[in-house]
C-alpha positions in Angstrom: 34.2 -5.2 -6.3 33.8 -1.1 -6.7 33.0 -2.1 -10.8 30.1 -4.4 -9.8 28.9 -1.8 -7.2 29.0 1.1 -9.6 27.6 -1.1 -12.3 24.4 -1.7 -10.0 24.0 1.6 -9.3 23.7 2.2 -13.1 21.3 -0.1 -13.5 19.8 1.2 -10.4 18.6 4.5 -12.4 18.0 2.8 -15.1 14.7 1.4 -13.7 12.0 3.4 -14.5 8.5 4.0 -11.9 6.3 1.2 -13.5 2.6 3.0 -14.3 -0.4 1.9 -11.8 -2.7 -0.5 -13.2 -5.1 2.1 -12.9 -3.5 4.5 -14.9 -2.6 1.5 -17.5 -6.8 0.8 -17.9 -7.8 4.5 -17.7 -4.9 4.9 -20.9 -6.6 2.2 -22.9 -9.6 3.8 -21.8 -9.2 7.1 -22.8 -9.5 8.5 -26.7 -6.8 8.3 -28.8 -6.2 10.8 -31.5 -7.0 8.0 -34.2 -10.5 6.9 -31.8 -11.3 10.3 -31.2 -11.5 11.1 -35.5 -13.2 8.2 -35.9 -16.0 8.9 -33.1 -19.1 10.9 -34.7 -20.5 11.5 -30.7 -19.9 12.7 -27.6 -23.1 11.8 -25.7 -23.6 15.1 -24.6 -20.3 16.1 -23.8 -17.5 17.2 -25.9 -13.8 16.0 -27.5 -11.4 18.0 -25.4 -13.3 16.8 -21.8 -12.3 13.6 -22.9 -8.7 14.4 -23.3 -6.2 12.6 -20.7 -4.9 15.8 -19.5 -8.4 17.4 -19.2 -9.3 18.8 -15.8 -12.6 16.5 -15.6 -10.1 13.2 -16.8 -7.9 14.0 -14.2 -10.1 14.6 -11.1 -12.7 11.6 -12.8 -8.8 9.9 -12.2 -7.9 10.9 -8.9 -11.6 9.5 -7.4 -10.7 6.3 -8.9 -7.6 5.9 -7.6 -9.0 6.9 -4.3 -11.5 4.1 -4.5 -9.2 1.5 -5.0 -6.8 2.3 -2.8 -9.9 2.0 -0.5 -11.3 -1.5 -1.7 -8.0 -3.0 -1.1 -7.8 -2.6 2.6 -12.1 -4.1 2.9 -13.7 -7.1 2.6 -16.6 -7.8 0.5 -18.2 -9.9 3.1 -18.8 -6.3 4.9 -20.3 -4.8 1.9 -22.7 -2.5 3.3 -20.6 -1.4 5.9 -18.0 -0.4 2.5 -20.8 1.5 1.1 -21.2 3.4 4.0 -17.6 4.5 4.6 -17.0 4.6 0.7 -19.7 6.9 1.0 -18.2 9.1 3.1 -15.0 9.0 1.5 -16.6 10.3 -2.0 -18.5 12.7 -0.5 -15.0 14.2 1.0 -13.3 14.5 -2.0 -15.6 15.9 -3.5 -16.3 18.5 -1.3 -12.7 19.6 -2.1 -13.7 20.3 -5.3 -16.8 21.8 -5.3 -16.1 23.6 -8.6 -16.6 20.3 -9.9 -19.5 18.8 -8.1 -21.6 22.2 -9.1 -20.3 21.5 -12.4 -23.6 20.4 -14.4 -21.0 19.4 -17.5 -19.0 17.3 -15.1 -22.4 15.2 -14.4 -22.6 15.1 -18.4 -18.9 13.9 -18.5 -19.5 11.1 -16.2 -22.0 9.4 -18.0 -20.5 10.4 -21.6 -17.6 8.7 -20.7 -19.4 5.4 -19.0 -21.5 5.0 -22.7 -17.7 5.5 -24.1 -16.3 2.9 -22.3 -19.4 0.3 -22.9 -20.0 0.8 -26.3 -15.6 1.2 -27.5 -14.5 -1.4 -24.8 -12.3 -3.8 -26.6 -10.2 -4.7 -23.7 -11.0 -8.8 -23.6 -8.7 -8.9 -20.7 -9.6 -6.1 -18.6 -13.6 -6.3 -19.5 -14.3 -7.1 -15.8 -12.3 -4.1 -14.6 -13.6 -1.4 -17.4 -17.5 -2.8 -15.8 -15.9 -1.8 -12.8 -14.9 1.6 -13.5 -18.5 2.3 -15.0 -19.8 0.8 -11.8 -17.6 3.5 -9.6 -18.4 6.5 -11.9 -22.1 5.8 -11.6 -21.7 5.4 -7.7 -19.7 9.2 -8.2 -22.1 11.0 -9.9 -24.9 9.7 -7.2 -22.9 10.8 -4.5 -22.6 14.8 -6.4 -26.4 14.6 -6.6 -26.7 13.6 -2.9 -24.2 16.3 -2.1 -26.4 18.4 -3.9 -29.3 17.8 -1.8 -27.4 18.9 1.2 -26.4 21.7 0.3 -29.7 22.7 -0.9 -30.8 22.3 2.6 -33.1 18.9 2.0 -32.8 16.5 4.3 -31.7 13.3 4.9 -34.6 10.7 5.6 -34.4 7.0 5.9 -36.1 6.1 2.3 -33.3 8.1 0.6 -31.0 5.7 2.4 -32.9 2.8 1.0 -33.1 4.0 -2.3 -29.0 4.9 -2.1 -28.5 0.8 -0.6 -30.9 -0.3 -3.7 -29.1 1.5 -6.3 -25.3 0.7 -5.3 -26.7 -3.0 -5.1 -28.3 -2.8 -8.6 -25.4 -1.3 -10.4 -23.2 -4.0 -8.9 -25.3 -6.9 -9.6 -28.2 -5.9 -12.8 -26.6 -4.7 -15.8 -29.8 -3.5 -16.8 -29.6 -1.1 -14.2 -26.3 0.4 -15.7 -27.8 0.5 -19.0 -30.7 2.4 -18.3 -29.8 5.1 -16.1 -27.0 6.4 -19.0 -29.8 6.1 -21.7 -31.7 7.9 -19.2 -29.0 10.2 -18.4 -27.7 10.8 -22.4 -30.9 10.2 -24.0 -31.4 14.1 -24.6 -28.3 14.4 -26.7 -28.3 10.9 -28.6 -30.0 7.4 -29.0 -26.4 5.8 -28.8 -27.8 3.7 -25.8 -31.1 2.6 -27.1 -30.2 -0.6 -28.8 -28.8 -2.4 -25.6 -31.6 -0.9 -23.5 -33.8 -2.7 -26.0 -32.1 -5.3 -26.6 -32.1 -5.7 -22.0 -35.9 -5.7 -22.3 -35.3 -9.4 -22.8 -32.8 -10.6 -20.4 -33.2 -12.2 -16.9 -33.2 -10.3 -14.2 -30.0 -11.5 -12.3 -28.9 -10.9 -8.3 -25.9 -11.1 -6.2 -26.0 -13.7 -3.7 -24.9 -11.3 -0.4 -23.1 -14.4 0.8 -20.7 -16.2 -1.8 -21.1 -12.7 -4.2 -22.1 -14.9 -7.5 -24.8 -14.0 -9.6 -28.0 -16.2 -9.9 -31.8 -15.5 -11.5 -33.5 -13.1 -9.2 -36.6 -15.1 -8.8 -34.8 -17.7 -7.2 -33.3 -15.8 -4.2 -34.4 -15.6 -0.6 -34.7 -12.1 0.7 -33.9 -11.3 4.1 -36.8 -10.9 6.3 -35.2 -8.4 8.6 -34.2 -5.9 6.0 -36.6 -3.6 4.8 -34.3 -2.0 2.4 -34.6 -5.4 0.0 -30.9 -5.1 -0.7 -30.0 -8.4 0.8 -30.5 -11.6 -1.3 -29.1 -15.1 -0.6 -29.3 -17.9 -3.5 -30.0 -20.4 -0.5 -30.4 -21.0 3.4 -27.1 -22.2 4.0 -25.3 -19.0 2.3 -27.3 -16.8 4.3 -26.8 -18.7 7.8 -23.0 -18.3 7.0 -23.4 -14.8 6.1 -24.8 -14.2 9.1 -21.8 -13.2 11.1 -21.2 -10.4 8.9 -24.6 -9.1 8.0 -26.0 -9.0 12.1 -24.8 -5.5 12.9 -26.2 -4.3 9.7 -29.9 -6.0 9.8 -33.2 -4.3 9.1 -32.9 -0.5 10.1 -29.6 -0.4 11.2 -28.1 -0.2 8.3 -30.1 2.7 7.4 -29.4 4.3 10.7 -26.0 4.5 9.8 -26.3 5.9 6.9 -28.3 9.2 8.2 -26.1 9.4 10.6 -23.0 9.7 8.2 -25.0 11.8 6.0 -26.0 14.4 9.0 -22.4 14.5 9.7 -21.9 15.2 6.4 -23.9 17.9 6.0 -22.7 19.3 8.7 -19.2 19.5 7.8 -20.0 20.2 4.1 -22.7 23.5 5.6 -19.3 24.1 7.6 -17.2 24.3 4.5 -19.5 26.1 2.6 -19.1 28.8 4.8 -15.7 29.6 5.3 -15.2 29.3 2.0 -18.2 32.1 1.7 -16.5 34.2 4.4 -13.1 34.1 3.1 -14.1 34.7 -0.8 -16.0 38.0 1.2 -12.9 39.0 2.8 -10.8 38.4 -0.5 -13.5 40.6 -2.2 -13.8 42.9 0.5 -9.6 44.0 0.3 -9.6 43.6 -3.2 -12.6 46.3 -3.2 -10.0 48.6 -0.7 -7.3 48.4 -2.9 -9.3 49.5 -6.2 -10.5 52.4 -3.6 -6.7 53.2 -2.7 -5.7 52.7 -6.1 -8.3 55.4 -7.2 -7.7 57.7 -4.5 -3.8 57.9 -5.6 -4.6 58.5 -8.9 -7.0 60.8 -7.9 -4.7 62.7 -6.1 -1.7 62.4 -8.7 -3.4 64.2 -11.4 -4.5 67.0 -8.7 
């Protein structure tokens, strides 16, 4: 009886902490000695950014891991209501690491590494989650801009918060969408981009249904006429009765209310932040300044 016990606590230590799924996709995802030889661009950034133990891998790491520890306690059904609180929840960790939001390379990163991950993806399996990781990155480096705009003092109106619903809906549902901001956003350093932006020019333009979340030609959805955001599409009029439940509370303005109201908030908190950082790197400077005086003064007075 003590030999069995003693053998299961052996086997017991034996067992190893499996690796997140999330760390297993960002592995494949990352350069490889042999990939990173063989790769003749950066798209603006550089080779050792895109190292695994690189400080903008990591934190580019940590987001996602936040994210999907978030998407697994929502429902899609309450999409827009997600957006908003995922909004909020980017926008806090990010404010913890303001070195990296100012961090005009880090912006560079994020889309250097989306183009990396479209254009090397050979992960047939995980193709849908790699799309997914893009699709969060993009969302990231929208919500650095928009903390930007905060703390530059601009304000929040409503049309911003339209034009934030639109884009998060069109980099979830358009592919086209995906491909053009990062040749946009990397066409100053290379053309790596341009032949699928060309080669988009020619497909349908597809939606997501809002209620069953499938994709269908966007000329053949039904818009809701209480929404002036045009972020809510149904493929028919039954979907969009049964979506109804879910989509009442965030109806025509709303939704957009909400938004400026997390966004004030925001700002307010982030102004907050701001500050006492300001004040304490003051005080830090300010004793730092009375020990070099100190420091002087004793010198001075040791050579008298």
């Amino acid at each position: 009886m003590t030999n069995n016990k003693k053998n299961r606590n052996k086997n017991k230590k034996k067992t190893t902490t499996p690796k997140s799924a999330l760390d297993e996709l960002m592995n494949k995802l990352a350069l490889t000695p042999s990939t990173s030889s063989e790769m003749t661009c950066y798209h603006g950034s550089s080779v050792d950014q895109f190292s695994i133990d690189n400080d903008y891998e990591k934190t580019i790491r940590d987001y996602l891991l936040g994210q999907l520890k978030f998407s697994k306690g929502h429902s899609s059904s309450a999409i827009w209501e997600v957006t908003m609180l995922n909004m909020e929840l980017g926008i806090n960790f990010l404010m913890d690491r303001l070195e990296f939001t100012k961090d005009v390379k880090f912006s560079r990163f994020i889309f250097a590494k989306c183009v990396t991950i479209r254009l090397n993806n050979n992960l047939e399996d995980d193709n849908d989650s790699a799309e997914s990781v893009v699709q969060a990155l993009l969302f990231m480096d929208y919500q650095i801009k928009f903390i930007s705009l905060l703390l530059s003092g601009g304000l929040v109106e409503e049309n911003n918060t339209e034009k934030l619903m639109k884009y998060c809906r069109d980099i979830r549902t358009d592919d086209r969408t995906i491909i053009n901001t990062l040749s946009r956003e990397t066409k100053a350093f290379c053309d790596c981009m341009k032949p699928e932006k060309t080669e988009a020019k020619n497909r349908i333009k597809m939606d997501r249904c809002s209620g069953c979340e499938k994709l269908f030609p966007r000329e053949q959805m039904l818009e809701c006429s209480g929404c002036r955001s045009r972020c809510q599409y149904y493929h028919s009029k039954g979907c969009q009765i049964n979506h109804w439940p879910f989509h009442r509370e965030f109806c025509g303005a709303a939704f957009a209310e909400k938004i400026c109201e997390v966004a004030v908030a925001s700002s307010k908190e982030m102004t907050s932040k701001v500050e006492r950082k300001e004040v304490l790197r003051s005080m830090v400077s300010r004793f730092d300044q009375q020990e070099l005086e100190e420091r002087d003064q004793l010198a001075e007075s040791s050579r008298s």
